[in-house]
C-alpha positions as CSV (number, residue, x, y, z in Angstrom):
1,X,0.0,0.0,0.0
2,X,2.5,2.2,1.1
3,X,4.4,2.0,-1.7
4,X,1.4,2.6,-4.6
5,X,1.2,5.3,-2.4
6,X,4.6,6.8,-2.2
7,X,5.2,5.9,-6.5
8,X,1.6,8.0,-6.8
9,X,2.4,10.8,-4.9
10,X,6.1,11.2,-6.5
11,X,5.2,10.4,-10.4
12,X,2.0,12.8,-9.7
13,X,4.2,15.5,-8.4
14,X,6.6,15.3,-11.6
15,X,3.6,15.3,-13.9
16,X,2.4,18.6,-12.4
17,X,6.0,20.4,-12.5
18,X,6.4,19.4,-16.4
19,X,3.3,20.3,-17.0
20,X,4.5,23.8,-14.9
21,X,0.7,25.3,-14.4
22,X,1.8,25.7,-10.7
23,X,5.0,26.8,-9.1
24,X,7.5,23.7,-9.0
25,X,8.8,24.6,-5.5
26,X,5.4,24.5,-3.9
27,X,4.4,21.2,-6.0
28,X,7.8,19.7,-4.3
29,X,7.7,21.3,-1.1
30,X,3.6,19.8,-0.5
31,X,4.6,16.6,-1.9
32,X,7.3,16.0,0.1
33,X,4.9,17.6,3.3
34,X,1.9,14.9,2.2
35,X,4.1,11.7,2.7
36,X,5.3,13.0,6.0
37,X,1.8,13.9,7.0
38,X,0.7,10.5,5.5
39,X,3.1,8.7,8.1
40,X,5.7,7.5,5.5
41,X,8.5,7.8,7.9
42,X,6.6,6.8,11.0
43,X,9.5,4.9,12.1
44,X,11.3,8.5,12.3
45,X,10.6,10.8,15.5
46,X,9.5,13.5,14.4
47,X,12.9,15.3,15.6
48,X,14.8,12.3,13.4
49,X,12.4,14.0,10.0
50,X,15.7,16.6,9.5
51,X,17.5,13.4,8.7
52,X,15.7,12.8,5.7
53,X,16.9,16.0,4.3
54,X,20.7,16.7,3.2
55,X,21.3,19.9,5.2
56,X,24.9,19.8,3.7
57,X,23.5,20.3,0.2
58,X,21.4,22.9,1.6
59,X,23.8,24.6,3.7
60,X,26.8,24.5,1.3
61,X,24.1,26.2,-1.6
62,X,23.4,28.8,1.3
63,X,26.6,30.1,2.1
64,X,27.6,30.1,-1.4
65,X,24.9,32.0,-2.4
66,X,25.1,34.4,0.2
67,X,29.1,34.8,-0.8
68,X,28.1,35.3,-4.3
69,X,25.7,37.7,-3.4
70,X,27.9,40.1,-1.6
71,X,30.9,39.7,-4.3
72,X,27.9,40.6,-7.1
73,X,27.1,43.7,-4.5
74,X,30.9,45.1,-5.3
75,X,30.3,45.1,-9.0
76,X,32.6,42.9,-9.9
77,X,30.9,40.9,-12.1
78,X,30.0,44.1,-13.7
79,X,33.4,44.4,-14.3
80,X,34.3,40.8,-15.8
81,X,31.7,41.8,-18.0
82,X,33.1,45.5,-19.2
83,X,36.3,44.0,-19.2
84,X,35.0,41.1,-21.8
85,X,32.6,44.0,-23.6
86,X,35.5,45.3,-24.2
87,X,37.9,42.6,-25.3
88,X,35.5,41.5,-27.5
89,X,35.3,45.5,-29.4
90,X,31.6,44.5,-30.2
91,X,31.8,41.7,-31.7
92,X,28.7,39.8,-30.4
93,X,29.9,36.4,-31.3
94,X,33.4,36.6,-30.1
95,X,31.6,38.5,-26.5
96,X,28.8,36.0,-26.1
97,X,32.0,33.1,-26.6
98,X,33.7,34.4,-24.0
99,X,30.5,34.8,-21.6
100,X,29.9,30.9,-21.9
101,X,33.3,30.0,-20.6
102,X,33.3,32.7,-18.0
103,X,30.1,31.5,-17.3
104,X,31.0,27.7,-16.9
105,X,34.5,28.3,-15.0
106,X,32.1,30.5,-12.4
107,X,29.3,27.6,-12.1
108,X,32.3,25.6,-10.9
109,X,34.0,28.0,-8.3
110,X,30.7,29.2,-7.0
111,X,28.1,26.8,-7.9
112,X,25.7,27.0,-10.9
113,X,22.9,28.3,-9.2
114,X,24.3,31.3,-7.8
115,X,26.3,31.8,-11.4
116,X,23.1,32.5,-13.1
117,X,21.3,34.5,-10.9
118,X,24.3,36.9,-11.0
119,X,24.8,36.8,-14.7
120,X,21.4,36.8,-15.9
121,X,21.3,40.8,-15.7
122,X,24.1,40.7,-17.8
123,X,22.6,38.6,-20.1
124,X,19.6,40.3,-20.5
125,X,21.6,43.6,-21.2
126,X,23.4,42.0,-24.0
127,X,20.3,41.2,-25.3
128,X,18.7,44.6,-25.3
129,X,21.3,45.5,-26.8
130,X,21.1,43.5,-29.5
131,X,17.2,44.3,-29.9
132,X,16.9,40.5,-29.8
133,X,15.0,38.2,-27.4
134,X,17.2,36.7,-24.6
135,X,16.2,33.5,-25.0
136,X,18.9,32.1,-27.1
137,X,21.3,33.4,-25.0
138,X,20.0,32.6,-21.3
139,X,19.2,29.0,-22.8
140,X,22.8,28.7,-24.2
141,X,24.3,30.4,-20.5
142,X,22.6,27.7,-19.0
143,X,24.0,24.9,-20.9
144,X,27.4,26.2,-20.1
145,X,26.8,26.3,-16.2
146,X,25.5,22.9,-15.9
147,X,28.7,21.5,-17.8
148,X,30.8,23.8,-16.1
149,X,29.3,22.8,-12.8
150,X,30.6,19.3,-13.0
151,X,34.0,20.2,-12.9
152,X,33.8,20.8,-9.0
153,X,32.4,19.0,-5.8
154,X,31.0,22.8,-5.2
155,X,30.0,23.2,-8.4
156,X,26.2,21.4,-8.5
157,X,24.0,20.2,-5.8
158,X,23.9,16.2,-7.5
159,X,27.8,16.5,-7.0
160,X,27.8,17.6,-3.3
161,X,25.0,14.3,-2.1
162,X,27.6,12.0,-4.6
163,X,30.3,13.4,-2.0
164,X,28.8,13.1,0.8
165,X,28.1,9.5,0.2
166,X,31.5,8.7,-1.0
167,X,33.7,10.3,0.7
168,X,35.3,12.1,-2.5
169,X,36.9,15.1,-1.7
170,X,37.1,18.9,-3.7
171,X,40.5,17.9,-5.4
172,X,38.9,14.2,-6.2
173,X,36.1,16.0,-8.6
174,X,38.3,18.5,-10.3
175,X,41.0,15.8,-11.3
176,X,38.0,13.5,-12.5
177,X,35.2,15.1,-13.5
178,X,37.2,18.1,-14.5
179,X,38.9,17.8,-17.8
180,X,36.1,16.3,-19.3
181,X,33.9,19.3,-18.0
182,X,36.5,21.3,-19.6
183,X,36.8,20.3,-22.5
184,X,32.9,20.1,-23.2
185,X,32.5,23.7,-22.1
186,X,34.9,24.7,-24.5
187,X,33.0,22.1,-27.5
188,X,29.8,23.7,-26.4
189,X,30.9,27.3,-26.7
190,X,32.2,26.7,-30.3
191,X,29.1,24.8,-30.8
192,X,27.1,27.3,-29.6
193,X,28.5,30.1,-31.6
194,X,28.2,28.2,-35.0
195,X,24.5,27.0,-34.4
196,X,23.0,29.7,-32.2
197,X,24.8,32.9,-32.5
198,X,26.2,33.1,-36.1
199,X,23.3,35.6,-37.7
200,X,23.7,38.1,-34.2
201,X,24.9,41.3,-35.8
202,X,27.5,43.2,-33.9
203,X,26.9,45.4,-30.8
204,X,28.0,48.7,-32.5
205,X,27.1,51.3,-29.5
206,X,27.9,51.1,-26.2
207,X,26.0,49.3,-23.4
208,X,23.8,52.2,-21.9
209,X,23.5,50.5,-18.9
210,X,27.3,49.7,-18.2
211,X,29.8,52.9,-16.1
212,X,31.2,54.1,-19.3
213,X,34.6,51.9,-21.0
214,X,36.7,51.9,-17.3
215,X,35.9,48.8,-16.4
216,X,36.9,49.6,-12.7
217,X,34.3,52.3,-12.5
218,X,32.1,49.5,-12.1
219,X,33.3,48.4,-8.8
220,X,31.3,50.1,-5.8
221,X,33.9,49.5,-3.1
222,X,37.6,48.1,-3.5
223,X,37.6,47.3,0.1
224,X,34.8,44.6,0.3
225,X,36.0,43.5,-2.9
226,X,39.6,42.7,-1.6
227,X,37.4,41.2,1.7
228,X,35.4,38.8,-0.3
229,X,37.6,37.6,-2.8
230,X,40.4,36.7,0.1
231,X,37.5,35.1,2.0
232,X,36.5,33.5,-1.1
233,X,39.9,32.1,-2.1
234,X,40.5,31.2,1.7
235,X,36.9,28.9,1.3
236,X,38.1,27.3,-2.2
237,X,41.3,26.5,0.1
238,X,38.8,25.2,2.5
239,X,37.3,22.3,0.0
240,X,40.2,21.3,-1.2
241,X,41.8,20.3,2.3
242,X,38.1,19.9,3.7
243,X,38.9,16.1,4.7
244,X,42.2,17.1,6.5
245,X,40.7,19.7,8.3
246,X,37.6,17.7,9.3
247,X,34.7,20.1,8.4
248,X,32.6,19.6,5.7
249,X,31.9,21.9,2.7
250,X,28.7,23.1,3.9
251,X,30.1,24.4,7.3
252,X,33.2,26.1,5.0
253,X,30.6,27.6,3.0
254,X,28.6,28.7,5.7
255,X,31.7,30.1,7.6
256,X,32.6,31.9,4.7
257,X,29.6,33.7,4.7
258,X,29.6,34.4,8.1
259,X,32.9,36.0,7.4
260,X,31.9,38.0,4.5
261,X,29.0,39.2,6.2
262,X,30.7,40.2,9.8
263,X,33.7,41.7,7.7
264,X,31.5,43.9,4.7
265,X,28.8,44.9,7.5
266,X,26.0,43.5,5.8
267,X,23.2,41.8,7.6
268,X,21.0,39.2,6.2
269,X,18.0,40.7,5.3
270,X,19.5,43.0,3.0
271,X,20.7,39.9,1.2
272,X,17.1,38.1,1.9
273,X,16.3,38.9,-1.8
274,X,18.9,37.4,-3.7
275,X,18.5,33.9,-1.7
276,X,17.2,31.2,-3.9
277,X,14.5,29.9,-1.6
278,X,12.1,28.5,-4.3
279,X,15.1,26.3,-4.8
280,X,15.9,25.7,-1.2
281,X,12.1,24.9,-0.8
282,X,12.3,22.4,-4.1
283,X,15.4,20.5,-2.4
284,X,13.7,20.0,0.7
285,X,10.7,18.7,-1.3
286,X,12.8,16.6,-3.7
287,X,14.6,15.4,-0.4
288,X,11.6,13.9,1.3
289,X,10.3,12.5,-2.3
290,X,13.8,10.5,-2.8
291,X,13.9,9.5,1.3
292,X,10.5,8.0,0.7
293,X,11.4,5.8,-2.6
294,X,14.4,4.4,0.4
295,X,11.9,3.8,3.3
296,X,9.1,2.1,1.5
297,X,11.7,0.0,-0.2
298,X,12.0,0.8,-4.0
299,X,16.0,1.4,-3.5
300,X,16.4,-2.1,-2.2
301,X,14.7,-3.5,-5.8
302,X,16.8,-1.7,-7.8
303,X,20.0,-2.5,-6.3
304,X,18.8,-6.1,-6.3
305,X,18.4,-5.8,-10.1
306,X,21.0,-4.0,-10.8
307,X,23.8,-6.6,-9.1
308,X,24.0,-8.8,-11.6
309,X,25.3,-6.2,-14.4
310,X,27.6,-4.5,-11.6
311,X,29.6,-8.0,-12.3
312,X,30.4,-6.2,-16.0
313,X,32.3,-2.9,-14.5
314,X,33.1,-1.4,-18.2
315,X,29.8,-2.1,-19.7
316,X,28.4,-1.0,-16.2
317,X,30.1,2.4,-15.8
318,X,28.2,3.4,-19.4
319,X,25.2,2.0,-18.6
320,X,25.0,3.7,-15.5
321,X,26.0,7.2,-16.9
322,X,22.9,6.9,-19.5
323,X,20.0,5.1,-17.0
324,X,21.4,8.4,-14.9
325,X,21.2,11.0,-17.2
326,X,18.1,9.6,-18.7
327,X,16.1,9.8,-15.3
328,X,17.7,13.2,-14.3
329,X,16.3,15.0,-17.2
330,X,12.5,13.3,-16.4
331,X,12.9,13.2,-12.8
332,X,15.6,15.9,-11.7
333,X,19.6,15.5,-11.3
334,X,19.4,15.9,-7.6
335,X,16.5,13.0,-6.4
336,X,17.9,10.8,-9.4
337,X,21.1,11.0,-7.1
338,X,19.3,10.9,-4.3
339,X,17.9,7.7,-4.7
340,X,20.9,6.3,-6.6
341,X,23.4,6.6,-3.9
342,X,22.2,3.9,-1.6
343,X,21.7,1.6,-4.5
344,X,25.6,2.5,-5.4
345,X,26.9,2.7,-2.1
346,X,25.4,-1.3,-1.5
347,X,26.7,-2.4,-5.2
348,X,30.2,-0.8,-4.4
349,X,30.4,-2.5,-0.5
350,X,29.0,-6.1,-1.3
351,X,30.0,-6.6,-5.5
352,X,33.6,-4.8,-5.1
353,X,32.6,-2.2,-8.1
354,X,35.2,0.4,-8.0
355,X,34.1,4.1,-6.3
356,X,35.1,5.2,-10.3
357,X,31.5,4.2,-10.8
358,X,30.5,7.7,-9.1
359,X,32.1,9.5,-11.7
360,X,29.7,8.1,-14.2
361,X,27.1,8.7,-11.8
362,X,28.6,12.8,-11.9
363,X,28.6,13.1,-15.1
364,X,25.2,11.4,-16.2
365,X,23.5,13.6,-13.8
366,X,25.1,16.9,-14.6
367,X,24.5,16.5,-18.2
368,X,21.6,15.1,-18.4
369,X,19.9,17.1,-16.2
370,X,20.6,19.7,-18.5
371,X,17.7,18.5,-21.1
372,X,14.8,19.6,-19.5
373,X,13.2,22.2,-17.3
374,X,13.1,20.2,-14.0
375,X,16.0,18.2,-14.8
376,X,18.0,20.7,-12.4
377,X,17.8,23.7,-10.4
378,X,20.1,25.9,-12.3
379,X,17.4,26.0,-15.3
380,X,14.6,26.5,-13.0
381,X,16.2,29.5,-11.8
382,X,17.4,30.9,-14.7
383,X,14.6,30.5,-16.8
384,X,12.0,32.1,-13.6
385,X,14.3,35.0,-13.7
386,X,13.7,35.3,-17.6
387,X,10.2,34.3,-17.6
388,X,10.1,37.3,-14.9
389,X,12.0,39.4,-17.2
390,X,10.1,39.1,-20.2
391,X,6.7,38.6,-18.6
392,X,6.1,35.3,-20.6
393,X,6.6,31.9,-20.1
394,X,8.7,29.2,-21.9
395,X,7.3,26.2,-22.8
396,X,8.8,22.8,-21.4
397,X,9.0,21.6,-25.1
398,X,10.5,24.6,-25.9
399,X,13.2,24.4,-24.0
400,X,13.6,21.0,-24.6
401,X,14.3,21.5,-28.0
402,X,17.0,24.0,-27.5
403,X,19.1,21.8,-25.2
404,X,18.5,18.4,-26.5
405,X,21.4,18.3,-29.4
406,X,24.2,19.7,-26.6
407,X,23.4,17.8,-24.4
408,X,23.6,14.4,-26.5
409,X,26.6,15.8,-27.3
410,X,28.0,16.6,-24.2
411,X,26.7,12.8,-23.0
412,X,28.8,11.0,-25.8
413,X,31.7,13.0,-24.8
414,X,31.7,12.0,-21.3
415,X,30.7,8.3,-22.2
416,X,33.7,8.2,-24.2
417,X,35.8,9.9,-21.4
418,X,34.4,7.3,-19.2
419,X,34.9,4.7,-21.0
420,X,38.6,5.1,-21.7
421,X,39.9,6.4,-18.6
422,X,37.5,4.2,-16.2
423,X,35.4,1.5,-17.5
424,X,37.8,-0.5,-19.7
């Protein structure tokens, strides 16, 4: 019963976020609150329920975004940008080229949440600019953050659960999930500058909106610029030793923020606007939708099934990169994870499969989830923030369309990275 239940309640709240006639942080956030009211997790107290719920995902997207937030307050993604504007001498092809890699190399220092929602203004400028809708290019910035993002341990949410389950550290990502990262940011800006860009005309006046051709006009104060980037560096420090220190990344993150805020004088509800919490609300949801698929005992089926083609590891590496990436762009990167790890984590304990597998598992989600609308938070955000923009909506479909081809790129790329340097 339970479990009709629990498979109704989830595949009904996915139906209602693609078919995006409500808000998909409210239809994840209730659905998550019906199976605790329905007593899925009666065999939690109900001070145990914060168990359910990865409050180092959570806390790590935080204190990044709060970071973020006060290095955007400083203008100096203002000035990356005039600085690139300018580099570029209006060419719109060669500027919205180099936005994509700054773009991706950002999603993986900060995290690809946080990346868009400071570069989206940006974006849209460029756009009105241009006279031309900002579609194209939000769609195409988006692409880039998710592959950038799966560079780093920081750099998507699916990445931080897969470390927390594994025990893979900040340096472990980057030296595996990295290059191939890397290298498909840099396919995928080519790509996108032959397919998507190549009829933009040039930007022949100047941005009205931007202080002028000094790109250091743009910054508002030096001094909390020179605080947050020190803090900032000392937190990507932080990650990389995280393991030797004995903290994890969430409580860097977190102490980071508490450092920028103490040190800049802010306070936190002057930065209570640019917190995400539609996407804080949807993890919590997506959370309690993944740690009900566990309890009632879905997770336990799967790994049973699965066993017998863990005894294959090369064959099993790709297959597990696809049946990943496939259910993150219906289901989500992040409760695809979610219910993945303890089917992984039983597979690698009692069938010897190598922790390599998790790379597969990184990459699969990061670039799969990239296909669709709910497939991660990082095109949730972005495209509210355009649909707000705009004052219209984009059509799952529509966006579908855009991102399918780069992202079947980007997923033969990685299975052939896989394949090579792990599976065979």
């Amino acid at each position: 019963m339970y479990v009709g239940f629990v498979v109704t309640v989830f595949v009904t709240a996915y139906v209602m976020i693609i078919i995006g006639k409500l808000n998909r942080s409210t239809i994840a956030f209730s659905a998550g609150m019906l199976l605790v009211f329905a007593k899925i997790f009666s065999e939690y107290e109900f001070e145990q329920i914060g168990e359910l719920i990865d409050f180092n995902t959570l806390g790590l997207l935080i204190g990044m975004m709060i970071i973020a937030s006060v290095i955007g307050g400083t203008g100096f993604f203002q000035y990356l940008s005039i600085s690139v504007i300018k580099l570029s001498k209006g060419r719109t092809r060669l500027l919205l080229f180099f936005l994509l890699l700054m773009v991706g190399v950002f999603s993986a220092l900060l995290d690809k949440v946080t990346t868009i929602i400071l570069f989206a203004p940006i974006l849209f400028l460029i756009a009105d600019s241009l006279g031309k809708s900002p579609i194209p290019i939000v769609f195409a910035s988006i692409m880039a953050a998710n592959i950038g993002g799966t560079a780093t341990l920081i750099g998507a949410p699916s990445n931080v659960l897969i470390g927390s389950a594994s025990h893979l550290g900040f340096v472990d990502f980057i030296t595996a999930t990295g290059p191939i990262a890397g290298v498909m940011l840099l396919l995928f800006a080519v790509y996108s500058d032959r397919k998507i860009f190549g009829k933009l005309a040039d930007i022949k006046a100047e941005l009205k909106e931007l202080p002028g051709k000094d790109p250091s006009r743009a910054i508002r104060s030096k001094r909390d610029l020179k605080i947050c980037l020190s803090v900032f560096a000392g937190v990507l420090i932080g990650f990389s030793f995280h393991e030797i220190l004995g903290y994890e990344p969430s409580v860097i993150a977190l102490g980071g923020a508490a450092a920028v805020l103490l040190l800049t004088r802010k306070s936190f509800s002057e930065l209570a606007t640019e917190i995400e919490w539609d996407t804080l609300l949807f993890f919590i949801g997506l959370f309690l939708l993944s740690s009900a698929l566990n309890v009632v005992g879905i997770a336990d089926i799967l790994s049973t099934n699965l066993s017998a083609l863990a005894l294959h590891d090369g064959f099993f590496h790709i297959f597990l990169l696809w049946i990943t990436a496939i259910l993150a762009a219906i289901f989500g990167a992040v409760p695809t994870v979610a219910v993945l790890i303890p089917i992984i984590r039983t597979i690698t304990m009692d069938y010897g499969t190598p922790l390599d597998i998790w790379w597969a598992i990184s990459i699969g989600a990061c670039f799969g989830g990239s296909i669709t609308i709910t497939g991660d938070a990082t095109n949730m955000v972005g495209l509210g923030m355009m649909e707000k923009y705009m004052k219209t909506r984009v059509t799952y479909f529509e966006f579908l369309k855009f991102s399918l081809p780069p992202a079947l790129i980007a997923l033969i790329g990685g299975t052939i990275y896989v394949a090579l340097r792990y599976a065979f």
